[in-house]
C-alpha positions in Angstrom: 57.8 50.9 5.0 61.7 52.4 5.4 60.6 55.4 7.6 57.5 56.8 9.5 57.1 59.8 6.6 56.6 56.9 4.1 53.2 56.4 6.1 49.9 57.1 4.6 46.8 57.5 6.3 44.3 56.9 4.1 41.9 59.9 2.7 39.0 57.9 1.9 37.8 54.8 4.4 38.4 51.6 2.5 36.0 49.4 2.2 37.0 45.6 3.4 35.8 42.2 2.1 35.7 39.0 5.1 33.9 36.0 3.8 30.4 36.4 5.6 30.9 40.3 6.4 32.3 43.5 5.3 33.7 46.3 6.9 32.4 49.9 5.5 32.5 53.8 6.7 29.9 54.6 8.9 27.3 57.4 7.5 24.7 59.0 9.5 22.2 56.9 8.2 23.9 53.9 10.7 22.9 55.8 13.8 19.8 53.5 14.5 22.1 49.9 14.4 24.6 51.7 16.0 22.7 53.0 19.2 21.2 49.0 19.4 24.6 48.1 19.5 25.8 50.9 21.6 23.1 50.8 23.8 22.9 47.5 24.8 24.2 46.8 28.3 25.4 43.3 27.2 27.7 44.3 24.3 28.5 47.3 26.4 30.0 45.7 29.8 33.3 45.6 29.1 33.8 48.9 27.2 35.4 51.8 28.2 32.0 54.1 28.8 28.4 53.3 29.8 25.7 52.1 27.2 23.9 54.8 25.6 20.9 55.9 26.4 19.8 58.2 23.9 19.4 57.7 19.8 20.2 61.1 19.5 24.0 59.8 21.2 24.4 57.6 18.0 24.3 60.7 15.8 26.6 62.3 17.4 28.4 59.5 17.9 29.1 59.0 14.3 29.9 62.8 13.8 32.9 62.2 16.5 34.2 59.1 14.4 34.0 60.7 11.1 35.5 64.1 12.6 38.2 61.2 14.3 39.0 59.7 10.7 38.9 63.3 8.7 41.6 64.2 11.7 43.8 61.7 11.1 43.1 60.4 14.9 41.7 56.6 14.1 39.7 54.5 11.8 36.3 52.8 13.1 34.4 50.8 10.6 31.1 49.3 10.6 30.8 45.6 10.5 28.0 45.0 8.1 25.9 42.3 7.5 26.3 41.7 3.2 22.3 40.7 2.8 21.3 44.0 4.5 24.1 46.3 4.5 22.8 46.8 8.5 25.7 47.3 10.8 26.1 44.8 13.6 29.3 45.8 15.4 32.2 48.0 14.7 36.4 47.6 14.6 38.6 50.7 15.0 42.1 51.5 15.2 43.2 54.1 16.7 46.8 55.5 19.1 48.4 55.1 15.2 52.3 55.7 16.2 54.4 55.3 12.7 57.7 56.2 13.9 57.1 52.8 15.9 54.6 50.7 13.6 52.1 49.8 15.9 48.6 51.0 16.8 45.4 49.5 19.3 42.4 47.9 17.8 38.8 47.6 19.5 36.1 45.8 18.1 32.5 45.2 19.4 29.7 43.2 18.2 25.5 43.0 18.6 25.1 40.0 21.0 22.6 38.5 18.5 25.8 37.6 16.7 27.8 36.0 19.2 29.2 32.9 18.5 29.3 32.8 15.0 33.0 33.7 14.7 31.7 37.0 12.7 33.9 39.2 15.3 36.9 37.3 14.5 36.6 37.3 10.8 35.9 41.4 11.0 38.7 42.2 13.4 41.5 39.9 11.6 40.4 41.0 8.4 41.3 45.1 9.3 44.4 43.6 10.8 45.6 42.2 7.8 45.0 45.5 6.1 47.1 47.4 8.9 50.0 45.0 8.7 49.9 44.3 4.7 48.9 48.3 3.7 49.8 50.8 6.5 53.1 48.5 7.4 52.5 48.5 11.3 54.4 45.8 13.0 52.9 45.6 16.1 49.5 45.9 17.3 47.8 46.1 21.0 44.6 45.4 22.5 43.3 46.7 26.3 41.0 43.9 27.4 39.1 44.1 30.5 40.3 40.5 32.4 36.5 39.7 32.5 36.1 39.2 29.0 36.9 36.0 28.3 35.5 35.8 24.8 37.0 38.9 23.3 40.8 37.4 25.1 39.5 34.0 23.4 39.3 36.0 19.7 43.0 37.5 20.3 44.6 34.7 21.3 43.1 32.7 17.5 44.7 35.9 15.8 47.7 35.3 17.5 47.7 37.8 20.4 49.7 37.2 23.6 49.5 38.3 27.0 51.6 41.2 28.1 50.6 42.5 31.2 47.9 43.9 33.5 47.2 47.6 34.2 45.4 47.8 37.5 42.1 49.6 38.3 43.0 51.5 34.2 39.2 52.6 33.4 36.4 53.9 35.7 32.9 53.4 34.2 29.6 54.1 35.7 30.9 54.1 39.3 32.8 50.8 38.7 36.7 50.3 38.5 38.0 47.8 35.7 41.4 46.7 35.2 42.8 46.7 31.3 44.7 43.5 30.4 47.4 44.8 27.6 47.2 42.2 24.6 49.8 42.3 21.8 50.7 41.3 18.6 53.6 41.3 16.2 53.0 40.8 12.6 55.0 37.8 12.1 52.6 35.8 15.0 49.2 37.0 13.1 47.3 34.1 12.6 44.2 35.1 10.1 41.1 33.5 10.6 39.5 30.9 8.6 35.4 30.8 8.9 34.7 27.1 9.0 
């Protein structure tokens, strides 16, 4: 990638391969594993809004991410399970800047799948497909300080430490801080399901 105009965004979400999951558009037909992710508090304590408390929020919830993608605005993905096809968790990127070849990536996952490195294997696998086919060189996490596991997962993929924005989110009445995490293509490590 020579310039920012030789940037693509793609038209149509592409579907990603990981050993043990996949990651797939989201259709309105997700909205029920999405709201049990969504709306449980435990998956939902270090995110950037409240749990939701409504199925009906799900809906719309996927109308905002597919009116997001359609926009050009950010990707978010489904992490689905390849017995089922159910979605479990999700990974987005999103603040795309090609002139500078970076973006920020989020992920979250059902807590009924902690611990089986399934997060890990979803998020590295979209980051190998922003570094290898959208050609960013940089990409950034915000990490509430708290969240020791998701800092855990960055750190395996190679992500470093690069500061600490102070009291960044407000979320239902509480104050978080955002811990910036960053990584350069060269220092991606991809990982390896045992």
């Amino acid at each position: 990638m020579d310039s920012a105009a030789q940037w693509s965004f793609p038209t149509v979400m592409p579907r990603l391969e990981a050993q043990r999951v996949y990651l797939r558009a989201l259709t309105p037909a997700d909205s029920d594993d999405l709201y049990a992710v969504f709306s449980d508090p435990r998956a939902m304590r270090y995110w950037s809004s409240p749990p939701m408390t409504d199925p009906a929020q799900a809906s719309g919830y996927i109308e905002q991410i597919l009116a997001w993608f359609a926009g050009r605005g950010g990707m978010q993905w489904g992490i689905a399970s390849p017995g089922d096809d159910r979605v479990i968790g999700t990974v987005t990127l999103f603040l795309f800047s090609p002139e500078h070849r970076r973006c920020e990536v989020g992920f979250i996952l059902s807590p009924d799948r902690w611990g089986r490195g399934l997060a890990s294997e979803a998020v590295s696998r979209a980051l190998a497909w922003t570094f290898d086919t959208l050609g960013m060189e940089r990409v950034e996490a915000d990490v509430d300080p708290r969240n020791e596991p998701s800092q855990r997962l960055l750190e395996r993929l190679g992500f470093q430490h690069e500061g600490l924005m102070r009291e960044r989110w407000r979320v239902a009445g509480e104050t978080q801080d955002g811990l910036v995490m960053g990584l350069l293509r060269r220092e991606f490590t991809p990982f390896a399901a045992a």
